[in-house]
C-alpha positions as CSV (number, residue, x, y, z in Angstrom):
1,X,-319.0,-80.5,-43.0
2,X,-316.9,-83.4,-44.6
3,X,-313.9,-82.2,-42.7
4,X,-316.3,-82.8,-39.1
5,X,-317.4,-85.6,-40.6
6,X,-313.7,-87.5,-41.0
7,X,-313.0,-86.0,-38.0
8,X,-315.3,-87.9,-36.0
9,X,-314.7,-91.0,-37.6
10,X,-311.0,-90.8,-37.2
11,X,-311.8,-90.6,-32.9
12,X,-314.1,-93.1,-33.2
13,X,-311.6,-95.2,-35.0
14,X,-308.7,-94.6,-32.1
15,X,-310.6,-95.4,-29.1
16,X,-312.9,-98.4,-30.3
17,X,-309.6,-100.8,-29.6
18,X,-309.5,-99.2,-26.4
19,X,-312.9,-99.5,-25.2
20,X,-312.9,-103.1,-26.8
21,X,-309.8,-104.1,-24.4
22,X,-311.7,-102.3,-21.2
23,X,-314.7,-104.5,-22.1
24,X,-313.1,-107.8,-22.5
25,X,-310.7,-107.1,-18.8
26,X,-314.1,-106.5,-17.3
27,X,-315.3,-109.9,-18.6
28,X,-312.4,-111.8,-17.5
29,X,-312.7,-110.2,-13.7
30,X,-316.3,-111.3,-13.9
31,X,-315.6,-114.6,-14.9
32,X,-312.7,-115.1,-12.2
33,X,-314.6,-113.6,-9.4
34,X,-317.7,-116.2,-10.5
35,X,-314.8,-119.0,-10.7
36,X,-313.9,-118.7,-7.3
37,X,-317.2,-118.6,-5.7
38,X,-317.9,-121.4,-7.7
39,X,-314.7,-123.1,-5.9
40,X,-316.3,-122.0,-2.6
41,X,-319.6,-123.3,-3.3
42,X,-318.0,-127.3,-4.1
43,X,-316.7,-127.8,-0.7
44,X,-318.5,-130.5,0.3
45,X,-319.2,-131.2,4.0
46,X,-317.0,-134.3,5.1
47,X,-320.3,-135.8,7.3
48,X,-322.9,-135.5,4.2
49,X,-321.1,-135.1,1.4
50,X,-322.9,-131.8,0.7
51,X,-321.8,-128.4,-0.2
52,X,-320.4,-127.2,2.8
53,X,-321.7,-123.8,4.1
54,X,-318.1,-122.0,5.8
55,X,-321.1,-119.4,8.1
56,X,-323.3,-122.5,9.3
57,X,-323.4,-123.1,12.8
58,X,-323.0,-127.0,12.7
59,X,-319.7,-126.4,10.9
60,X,-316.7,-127.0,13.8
61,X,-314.8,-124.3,15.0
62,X,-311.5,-123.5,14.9
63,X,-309.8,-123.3,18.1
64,X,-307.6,-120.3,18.7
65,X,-303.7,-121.5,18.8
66,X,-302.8,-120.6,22.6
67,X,-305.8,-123.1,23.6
68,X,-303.8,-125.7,23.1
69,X,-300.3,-124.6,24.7
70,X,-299.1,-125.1,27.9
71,X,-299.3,-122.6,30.7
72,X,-298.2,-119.5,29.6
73,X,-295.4,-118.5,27.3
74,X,-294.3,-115.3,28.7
75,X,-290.8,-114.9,29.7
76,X,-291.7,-115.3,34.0
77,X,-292.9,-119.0,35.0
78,X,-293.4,-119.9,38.9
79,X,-294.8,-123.0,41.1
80,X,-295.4,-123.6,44.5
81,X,-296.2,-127.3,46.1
82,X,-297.8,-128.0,49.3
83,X,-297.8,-131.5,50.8
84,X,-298.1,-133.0,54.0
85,X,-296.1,-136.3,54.8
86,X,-296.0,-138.5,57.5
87,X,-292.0,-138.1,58.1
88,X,-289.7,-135.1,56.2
89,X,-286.5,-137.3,54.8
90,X,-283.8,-135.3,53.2
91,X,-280.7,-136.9,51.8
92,X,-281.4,-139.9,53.6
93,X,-281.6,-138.7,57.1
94,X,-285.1,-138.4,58.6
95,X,-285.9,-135.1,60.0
96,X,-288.7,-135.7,62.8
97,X,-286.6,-138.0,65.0
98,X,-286.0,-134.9,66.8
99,X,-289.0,-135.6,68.2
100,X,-288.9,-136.4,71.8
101,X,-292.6,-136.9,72.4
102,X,-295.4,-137.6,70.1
103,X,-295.7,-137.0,66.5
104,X,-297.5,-134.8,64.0
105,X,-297.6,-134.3,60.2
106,X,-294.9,-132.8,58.4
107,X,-296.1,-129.7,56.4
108,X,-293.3,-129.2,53.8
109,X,-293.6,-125.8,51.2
110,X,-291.5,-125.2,48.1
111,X,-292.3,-122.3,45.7
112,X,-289.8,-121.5,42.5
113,X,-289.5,-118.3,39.9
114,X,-287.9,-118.8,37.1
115,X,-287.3,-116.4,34.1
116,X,-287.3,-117.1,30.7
117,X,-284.0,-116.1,28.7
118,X,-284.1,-118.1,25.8
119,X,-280.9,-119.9,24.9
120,X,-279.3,-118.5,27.6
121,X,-279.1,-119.6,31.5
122,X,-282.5,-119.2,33.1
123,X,-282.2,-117.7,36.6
124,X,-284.1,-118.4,39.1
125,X,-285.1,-118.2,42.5
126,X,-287.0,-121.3,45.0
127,X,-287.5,-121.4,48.2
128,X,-288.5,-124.5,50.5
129,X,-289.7,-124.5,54.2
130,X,-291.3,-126.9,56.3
131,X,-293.5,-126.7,59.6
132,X,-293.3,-130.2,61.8
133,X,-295.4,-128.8,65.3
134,X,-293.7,-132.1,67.1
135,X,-290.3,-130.6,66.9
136,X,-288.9,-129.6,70.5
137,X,-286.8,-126.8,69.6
138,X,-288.6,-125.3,66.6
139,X,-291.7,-125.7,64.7
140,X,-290.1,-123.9,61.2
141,X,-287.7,-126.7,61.0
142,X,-285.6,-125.5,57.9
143,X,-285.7,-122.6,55.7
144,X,-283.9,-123.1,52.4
145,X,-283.5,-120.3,50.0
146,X,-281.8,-121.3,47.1
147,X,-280.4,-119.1,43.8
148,X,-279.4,-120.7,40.6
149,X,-279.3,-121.3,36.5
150,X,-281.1,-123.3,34.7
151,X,-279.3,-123.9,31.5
152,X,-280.8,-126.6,28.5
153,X,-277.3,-127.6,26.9
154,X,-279.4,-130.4,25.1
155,X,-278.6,-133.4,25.4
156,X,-277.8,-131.5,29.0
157,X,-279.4,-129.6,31.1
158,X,-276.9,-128.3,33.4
159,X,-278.1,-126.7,37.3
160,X,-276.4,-124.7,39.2
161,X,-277.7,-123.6,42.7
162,X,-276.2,-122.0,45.9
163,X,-278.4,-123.0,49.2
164,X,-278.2,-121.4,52.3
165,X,-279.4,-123.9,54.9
166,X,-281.3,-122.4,57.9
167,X,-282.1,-123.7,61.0
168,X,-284.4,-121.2,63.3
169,X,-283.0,-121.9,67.3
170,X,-280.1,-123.9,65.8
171,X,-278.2,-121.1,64.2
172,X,-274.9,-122.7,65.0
173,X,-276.0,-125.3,62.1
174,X,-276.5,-122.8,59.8
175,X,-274.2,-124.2,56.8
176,X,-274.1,-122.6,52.6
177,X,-273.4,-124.9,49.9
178,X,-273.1,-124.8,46.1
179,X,-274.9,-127.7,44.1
180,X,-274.4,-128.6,40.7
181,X,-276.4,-131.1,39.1
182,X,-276.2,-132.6,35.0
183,X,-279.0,-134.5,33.8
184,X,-279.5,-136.2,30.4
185,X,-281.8,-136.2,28.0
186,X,-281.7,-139.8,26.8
187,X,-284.8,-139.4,24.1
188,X,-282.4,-137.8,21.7
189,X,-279.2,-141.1,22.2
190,X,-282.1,-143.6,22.1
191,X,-284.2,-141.9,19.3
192,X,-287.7,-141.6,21.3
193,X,-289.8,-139.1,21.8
194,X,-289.7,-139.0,25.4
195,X,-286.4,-139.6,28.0
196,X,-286.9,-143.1,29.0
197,X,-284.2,-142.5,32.4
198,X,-283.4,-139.3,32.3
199,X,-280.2,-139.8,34.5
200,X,-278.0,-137.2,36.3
201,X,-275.3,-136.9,38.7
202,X,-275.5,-134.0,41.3
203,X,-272.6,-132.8,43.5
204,X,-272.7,-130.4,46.2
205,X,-269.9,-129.3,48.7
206,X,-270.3,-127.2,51.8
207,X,-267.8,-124.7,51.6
208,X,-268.0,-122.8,54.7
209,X,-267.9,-124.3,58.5
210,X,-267.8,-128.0,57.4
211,X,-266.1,-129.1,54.5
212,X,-267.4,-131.7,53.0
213,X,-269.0,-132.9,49.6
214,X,-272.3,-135.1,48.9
215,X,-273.4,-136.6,45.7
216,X,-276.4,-138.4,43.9
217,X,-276.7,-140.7,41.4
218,X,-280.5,-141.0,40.1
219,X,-282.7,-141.9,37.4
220,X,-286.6,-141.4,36.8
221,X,-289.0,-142.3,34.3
222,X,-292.9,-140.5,33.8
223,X,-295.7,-142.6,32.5
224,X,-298.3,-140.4,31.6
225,X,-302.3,-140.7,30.6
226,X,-303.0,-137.8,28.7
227,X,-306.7,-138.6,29.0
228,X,-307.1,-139.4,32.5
229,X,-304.9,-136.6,33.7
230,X,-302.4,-139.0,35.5
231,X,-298.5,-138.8,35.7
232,X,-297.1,-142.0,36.9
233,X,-293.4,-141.1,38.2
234,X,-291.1,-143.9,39.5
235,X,-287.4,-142.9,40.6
236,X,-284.6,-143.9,42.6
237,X,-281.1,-142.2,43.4
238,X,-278.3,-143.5,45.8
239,X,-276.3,-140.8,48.0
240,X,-272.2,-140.7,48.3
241,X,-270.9,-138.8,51.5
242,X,-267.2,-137.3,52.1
243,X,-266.0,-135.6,55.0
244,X,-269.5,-134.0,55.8
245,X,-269.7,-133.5,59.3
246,X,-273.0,-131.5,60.5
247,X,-276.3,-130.6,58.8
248,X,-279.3,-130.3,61.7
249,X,-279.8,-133.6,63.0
250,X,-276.8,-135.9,61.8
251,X,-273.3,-135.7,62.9
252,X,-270.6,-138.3,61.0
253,X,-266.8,-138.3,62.1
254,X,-264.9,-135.8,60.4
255,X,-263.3,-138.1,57.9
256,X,-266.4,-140.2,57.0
257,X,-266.7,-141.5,53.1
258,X,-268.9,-143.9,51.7
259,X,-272.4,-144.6,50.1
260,X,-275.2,-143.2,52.4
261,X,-278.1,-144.4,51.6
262,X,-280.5,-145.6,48.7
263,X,-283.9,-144.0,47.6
264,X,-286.8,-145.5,45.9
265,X,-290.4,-144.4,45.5
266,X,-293.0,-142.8,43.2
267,X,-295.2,-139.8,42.9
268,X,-298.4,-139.7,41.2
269,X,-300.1,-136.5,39.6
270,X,-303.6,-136.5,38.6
271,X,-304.5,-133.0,37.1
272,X,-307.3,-131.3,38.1
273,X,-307.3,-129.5,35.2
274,X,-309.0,-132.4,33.3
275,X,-311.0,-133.2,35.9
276,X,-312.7,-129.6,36.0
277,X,-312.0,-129.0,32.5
278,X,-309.9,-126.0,33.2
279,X,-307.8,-124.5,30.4
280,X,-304.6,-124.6,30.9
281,X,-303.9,-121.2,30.0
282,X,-305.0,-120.3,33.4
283,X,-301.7,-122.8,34.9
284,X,-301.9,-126.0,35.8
285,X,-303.4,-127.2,39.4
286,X,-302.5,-131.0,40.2
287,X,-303.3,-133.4,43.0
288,X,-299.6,-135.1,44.1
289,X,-299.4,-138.5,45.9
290,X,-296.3,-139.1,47.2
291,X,-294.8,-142.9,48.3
292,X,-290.4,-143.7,49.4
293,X,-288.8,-146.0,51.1
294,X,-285.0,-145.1,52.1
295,X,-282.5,-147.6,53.4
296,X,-279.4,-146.6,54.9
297,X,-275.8,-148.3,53.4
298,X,-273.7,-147.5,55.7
299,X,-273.3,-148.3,59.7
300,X,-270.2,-145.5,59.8
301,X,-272.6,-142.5,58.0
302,X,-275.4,-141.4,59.8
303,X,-278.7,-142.1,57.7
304,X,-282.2,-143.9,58.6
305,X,-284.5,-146.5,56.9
306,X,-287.8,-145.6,56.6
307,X,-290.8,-145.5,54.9
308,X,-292.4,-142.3,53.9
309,X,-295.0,-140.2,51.5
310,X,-298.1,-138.1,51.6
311,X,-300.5,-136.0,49.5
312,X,-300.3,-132.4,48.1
313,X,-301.5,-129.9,45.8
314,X,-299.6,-128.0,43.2
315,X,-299.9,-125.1,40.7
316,X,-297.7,-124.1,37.8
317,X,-297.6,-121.2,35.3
């Protein structure tokens, strides 16, 4: 009986500490948990001064992160512009004085896929087209495919493109070219968050029937409203000709060089995005107003003055 008896004692003796220890761990869990409800509890809400209450429904929500990015971030982006303008100018020339009778709008297309490599050269692909019914010979004046890539050697960003120019019913114009065009990114030498210029330089040569090179000198500079969904765009470039002797409607002597023409004008882009309170996730849709004036430098290069613009719409994702 004594020896049960010790026995018993000496258990109880070994796992009192034990069951002491268990107790006090429960205790401190308790006391933590009740700690950081209490933490919960003493947010106060920043209009009253109350404690807040994280499941109300007056308490704002949290918008989900893509909500506030821009178009999509996948690795395919494309666009595509329609506008119609009273006269098509390209590189200084004007296109519709073709025209032997009458006049009509100029319906000019341009649509661009681009793919998304990351620090590498973006390909892409863009292809531009316009309809002008007051043409004699065709109504699809030009078809320009073009192939290129996009590369962002910041402060660079360096273009490359090869262009096929064709001309339905005037295949004897027909003319391929390579283009190559540097622009810079002037935030990051002036220390501002945006480019105030971004400049570039663009050269292009026509290596097949007629030799000959072109280049551009330009600048541009968008003033934008975030709040009113408005883009203000100014810009001006000037044109340098060598040795080109055809393309569609202009014909220079074989050894013309010299400063072509000058450029200046302005787009304006309201979004209607804002307007219709459209996400952006779902691309971007703009109005475009479009407003140039080009003079021509040079009596010995062929070129026009003329003033020129039109409205459009465009959508990019």
């Amino acid at each position: 009986m004594r020896l049960g008896i010790l026995w018993i004692a000496t258990v109880t003796a070994a796992l009192l500490p034990a069951a002491f220890a268990s107790a006090q761990q429960a205790q401190s869990g308790q006391a933590g948990l009740a700690s950081a409800i209490a933490r919960t509890d003493t947010v106060l809400d920043s209009a009253t001064g109350a404690p807040a209450d994280p499941f109300s429904p007056d308490q704002p929500a949290v918008a989900p992160e893509w909500e506030d990015q821009h178009v999509n971030n996948g690795g395919t982006h494309f666009s595509v512009d329609f506008a119609y303008v009273n006269r098509y100018f390209y590189r200084g020339v004007d296109h519709d004085s073709v025209a032997t009778h009458g006049n009509s709008l100029n319906l000019l297309f341009d649509g661009r896929l681009e793919f998304d490599t990351g620090n590498y050269p973006h390909p892409f692909f863009e292809l531009f087209t316009n309809i002008y019914d007051a043409d004699p010979v065709s109504r699809f004046q030009e078809i320009r495919p073009i192939a290129g890539l996009d590369w962002n050697l910041r402060p660079f960003d360096v273009e490359f493109e090869h262009i096929n120019y064709i001309y339905p019913e005037r295949e004897t114009f027909n003319v391929p070219e390579v283009d190559l065009k540097v622009t810079l990114d002037d935030s990051l030498l002036l220390n501002t968050e945006q480019p105030i210029l971004s400049p570039y330089v663009q050269g292009a040569f026509v290596y097949q029937k007629n030799d000959g090179w072109y280049m551009e000198i330009g600048v541009q500079h968008a003033f934008s409203f975030p709040d009113l969904g408005v883009t203000i765009t100014p810009e001006s470039n000037v044109g340098w000709i060598s040795g080109l002797k055809q393309q569609f409607v202009f014909v220079n002597p074989p050894h013309c060089t010299g400063w072509q023409h000058v450029e200046v004008g302005c787009t304006i882009t309201y979004s209607l995005n804002v307007l219709l309170d459209l996400s952006k996730r779902y691309g971007e849709f703009d109005i475009k107003g479009y407003g140039f004036y080009d003079d021509k430098l040079s009596s010995l290069i062929e070129a026009n003055n003329g003033l020129w613009g039109g409205a459009g719409l465009s959508f990019k994702y």
